[in-house]
MIDRENMI-23686 format. One record per residue: x negated, y, z of N, C-alpha, C, CB in turn; residue in three letters. Coordinates in steps of 0.1 Angstrom, whole numbers, plus 5000, padded with zeros to 4 digits. Glycine has a CB too. Layout:
<recs>
<rec <X; Y; Z>; <X; Y; Z>; <X; Y; Z>; <X; Y; Z>; "ALA">
...
</recs>
This chain:
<recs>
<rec <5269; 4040; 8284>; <5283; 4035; 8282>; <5285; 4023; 8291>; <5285; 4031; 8267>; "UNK">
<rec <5279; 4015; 8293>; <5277; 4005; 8300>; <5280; 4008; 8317>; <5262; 4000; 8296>; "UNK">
<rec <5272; 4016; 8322>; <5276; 4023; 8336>; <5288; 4024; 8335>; <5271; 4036; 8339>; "UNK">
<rec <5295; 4036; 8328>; <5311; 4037; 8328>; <5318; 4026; 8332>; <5317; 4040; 8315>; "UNK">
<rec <5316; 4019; 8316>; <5325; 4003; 8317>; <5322; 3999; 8329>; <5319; 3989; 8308>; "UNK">
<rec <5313; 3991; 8338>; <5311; 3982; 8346>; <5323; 3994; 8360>; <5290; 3977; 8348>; "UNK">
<rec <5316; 4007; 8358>; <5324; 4011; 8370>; <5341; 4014; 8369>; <5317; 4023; 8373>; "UNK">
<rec <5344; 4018; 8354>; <5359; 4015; 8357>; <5362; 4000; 8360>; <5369; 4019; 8344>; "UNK">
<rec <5358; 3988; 8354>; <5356; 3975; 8357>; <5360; 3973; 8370>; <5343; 3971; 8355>; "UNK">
<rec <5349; 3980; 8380>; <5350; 3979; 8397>; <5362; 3984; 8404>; <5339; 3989; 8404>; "UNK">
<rec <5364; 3999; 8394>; <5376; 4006; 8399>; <5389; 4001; 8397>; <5376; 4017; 8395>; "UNK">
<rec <5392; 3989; 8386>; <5402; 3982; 8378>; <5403; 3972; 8393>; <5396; 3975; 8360>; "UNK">
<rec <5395; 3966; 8397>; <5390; 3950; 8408>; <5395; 3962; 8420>; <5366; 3941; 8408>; "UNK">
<rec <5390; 3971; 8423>; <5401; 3978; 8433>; <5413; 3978; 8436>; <5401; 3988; 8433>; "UNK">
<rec <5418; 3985; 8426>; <5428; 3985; 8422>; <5440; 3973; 8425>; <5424; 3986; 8411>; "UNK">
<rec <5432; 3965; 8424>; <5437; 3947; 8422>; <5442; 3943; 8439>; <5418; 3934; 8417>; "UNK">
<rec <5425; 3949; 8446>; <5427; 3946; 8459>; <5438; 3951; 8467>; <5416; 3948; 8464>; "UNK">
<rec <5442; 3966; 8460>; <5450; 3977; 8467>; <5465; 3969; 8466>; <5448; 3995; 8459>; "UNK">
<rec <5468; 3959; 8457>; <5483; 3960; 8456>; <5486; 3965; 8445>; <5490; 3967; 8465>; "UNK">
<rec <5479; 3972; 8437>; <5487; 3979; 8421>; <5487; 3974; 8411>; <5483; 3989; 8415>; "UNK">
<rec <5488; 3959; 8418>; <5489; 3950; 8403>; <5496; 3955; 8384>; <5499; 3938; 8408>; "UNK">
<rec <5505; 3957; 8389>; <5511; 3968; 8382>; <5505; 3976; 8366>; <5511; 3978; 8394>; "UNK">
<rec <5500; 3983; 8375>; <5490; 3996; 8369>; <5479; 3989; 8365>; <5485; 4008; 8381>; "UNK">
<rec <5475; 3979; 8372>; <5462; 3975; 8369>; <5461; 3961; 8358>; <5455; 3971; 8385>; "UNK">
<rec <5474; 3956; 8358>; <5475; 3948; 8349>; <5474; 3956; 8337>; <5486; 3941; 8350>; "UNK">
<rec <5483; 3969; 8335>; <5485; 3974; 8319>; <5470; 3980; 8315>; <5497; 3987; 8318>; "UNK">
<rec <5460; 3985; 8328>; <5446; 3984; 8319>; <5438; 3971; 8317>; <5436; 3993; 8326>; "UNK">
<rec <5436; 3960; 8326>; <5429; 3954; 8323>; <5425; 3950; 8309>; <5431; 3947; 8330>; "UNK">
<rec <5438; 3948; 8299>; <5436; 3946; 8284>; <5425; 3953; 8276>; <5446; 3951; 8279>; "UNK">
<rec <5426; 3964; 8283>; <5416; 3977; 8277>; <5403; 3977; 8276>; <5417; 3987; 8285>; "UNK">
<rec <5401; 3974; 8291>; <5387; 3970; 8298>; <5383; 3961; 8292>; <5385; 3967; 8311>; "UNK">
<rec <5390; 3949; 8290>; <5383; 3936; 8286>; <5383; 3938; 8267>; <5393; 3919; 8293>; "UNK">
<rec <5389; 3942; 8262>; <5385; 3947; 8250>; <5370; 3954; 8247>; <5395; 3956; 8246>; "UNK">
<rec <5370; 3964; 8254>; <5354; 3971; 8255>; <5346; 3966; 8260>; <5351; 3982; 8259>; "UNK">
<rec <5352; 3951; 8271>; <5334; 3945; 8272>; <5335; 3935; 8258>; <5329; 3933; 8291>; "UNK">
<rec <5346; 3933; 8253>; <5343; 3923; 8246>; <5336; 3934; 8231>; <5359; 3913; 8243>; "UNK">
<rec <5337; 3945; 8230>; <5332; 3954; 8220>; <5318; 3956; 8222>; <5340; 3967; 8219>; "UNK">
<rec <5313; 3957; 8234>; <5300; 3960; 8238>; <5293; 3948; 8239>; <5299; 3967; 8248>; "UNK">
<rec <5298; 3938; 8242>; <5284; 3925; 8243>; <5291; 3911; 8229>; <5284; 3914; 8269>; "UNK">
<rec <5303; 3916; 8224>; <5301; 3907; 8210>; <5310; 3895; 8211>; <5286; 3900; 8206>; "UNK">
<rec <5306; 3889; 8227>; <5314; 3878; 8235>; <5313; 3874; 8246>; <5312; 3868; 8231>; "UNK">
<rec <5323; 3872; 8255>; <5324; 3867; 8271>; <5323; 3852; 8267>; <5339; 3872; 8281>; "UNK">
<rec <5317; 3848; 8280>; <5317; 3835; 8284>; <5336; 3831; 8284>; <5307; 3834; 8301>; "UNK">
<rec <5339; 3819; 8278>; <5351; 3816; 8275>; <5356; 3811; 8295>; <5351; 3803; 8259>; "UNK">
<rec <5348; 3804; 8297>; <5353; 3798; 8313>; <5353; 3811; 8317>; <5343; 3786; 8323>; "UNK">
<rec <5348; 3822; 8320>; <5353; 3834; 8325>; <5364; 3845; 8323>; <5346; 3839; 8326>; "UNK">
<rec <5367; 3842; 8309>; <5383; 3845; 8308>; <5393; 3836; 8310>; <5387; 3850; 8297>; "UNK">
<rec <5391; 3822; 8307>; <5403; 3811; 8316>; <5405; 3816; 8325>; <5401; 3797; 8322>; "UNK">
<rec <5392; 3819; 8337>; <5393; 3821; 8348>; <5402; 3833; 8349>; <5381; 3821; 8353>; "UNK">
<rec <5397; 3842; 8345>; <5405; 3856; 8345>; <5421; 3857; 8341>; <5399; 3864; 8335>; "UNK">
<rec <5428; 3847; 8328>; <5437; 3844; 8329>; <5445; 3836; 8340>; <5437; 3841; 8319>; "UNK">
<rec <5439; 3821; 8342>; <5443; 3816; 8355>; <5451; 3824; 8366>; <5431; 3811; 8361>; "UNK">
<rec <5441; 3829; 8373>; <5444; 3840; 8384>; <5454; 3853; 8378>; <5428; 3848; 8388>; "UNK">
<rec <5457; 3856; 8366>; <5465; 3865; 8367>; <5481; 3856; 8362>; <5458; 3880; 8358>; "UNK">
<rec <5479; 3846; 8356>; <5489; 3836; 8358>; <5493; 3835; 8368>; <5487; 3826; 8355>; "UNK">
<rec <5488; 3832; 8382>; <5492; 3831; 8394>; <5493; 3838; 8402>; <5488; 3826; 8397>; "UNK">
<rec <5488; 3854; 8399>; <5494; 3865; 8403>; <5486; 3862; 8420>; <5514; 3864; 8400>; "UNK">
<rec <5474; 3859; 8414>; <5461; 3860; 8425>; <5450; 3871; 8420>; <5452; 3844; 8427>; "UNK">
<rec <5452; 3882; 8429>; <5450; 3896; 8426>; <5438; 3896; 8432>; <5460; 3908; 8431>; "UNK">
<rec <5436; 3888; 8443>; <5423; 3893; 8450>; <5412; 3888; 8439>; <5421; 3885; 8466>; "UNK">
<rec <5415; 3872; 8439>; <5409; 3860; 8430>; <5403; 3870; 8416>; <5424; 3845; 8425>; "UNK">
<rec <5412; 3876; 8411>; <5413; 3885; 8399>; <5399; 3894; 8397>; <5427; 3895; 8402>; "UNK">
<rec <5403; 3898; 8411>; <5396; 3910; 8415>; <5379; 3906; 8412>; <5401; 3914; 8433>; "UNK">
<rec <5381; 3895; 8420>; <5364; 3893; 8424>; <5357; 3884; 8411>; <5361; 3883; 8440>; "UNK">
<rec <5365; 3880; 8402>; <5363; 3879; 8389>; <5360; 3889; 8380>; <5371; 3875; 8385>; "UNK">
<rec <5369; 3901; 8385>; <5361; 3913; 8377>; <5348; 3916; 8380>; <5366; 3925; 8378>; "UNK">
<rec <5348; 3921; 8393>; <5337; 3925; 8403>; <5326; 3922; 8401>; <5337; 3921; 8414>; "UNK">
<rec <5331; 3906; 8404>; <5312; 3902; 8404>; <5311; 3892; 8392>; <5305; 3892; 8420>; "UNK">
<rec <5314; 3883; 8388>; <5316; 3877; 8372>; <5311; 3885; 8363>; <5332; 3875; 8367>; "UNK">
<rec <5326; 3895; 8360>; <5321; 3903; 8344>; <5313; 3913; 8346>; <5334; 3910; 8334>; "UNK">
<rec <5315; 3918; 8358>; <5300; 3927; 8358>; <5286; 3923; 8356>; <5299; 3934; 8370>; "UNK">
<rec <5285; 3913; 8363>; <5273; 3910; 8364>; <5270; 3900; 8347>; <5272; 3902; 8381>; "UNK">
<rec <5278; 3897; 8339>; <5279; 3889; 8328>; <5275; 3906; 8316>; <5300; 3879; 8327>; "UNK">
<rec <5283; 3913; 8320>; <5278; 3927; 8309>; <5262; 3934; 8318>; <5297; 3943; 8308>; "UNK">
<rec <5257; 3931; 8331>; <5246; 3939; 8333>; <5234; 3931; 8328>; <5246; 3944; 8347>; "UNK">
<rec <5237; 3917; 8324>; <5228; 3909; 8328>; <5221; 3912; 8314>; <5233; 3893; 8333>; "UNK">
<rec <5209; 3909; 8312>; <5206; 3907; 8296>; <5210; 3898; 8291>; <5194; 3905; 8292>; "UNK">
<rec <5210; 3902; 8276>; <5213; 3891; 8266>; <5203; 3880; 8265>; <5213; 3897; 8254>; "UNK">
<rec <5210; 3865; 8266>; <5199; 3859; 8258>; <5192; 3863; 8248>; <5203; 3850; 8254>; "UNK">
<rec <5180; 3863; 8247>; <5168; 3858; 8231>; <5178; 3853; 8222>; <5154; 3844; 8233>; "UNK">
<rec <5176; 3855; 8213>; <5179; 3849; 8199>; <5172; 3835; 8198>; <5174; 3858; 8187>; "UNK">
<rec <5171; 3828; 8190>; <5162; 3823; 8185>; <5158; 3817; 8169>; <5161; 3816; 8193>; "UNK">
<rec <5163; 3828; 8166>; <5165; 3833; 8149>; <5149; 3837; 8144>; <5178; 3849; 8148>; "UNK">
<rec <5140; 3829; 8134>; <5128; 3833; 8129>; <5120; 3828; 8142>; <5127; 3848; 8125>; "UNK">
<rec <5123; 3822; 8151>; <5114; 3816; 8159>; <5108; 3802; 8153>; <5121; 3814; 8172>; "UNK">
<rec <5092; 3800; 8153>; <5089; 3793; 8149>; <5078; 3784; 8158>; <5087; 3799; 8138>; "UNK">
<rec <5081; 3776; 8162>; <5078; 3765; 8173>; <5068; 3754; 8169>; <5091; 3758; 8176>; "UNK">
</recs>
């Protein structure tokens, strides 16, 4: 599931670059719902960021926030817990 995501993700940040803001605005909602369904929570400065740029209707900026940001934020591992850790 994770493959998928990250690659519509890429294909969404294409999208961005091509000019179809458009189109690509009415999915991004989507996308970022299912990373937010699959990892629980985004780093909050990386959706400012993400809002920022589409406030300002900076598509590229947008783009490479998807790209490389949230992708690499959903491939990365999860922190450890540190729940029952005993030190």
């Amino acid at each position: 599931m994770r493959d998928s995501l990250t690659t519509r993700i890429r294909a969404l940040a294409h999208q961005f670059r091509l000019g179809q803001s458009v189109a690509a605005s009415q999915t991004l909602p989507v996308l970022l719902q299912e990373a937010l369904n699959q990892r629980g929570s985004l780093p909050p400065d990386l959706i400012a960021s993400l809002l920022r740029s589409q406030e300002r209707q900076d598509w590229l900026g947008l783009a490479d926030y998807l790209e490389y940001e949230l992708v690499h934020t959903l491939t990365a591992p999860s922190s450890p817990t540190t729940a029952g850790d005993v030190s």
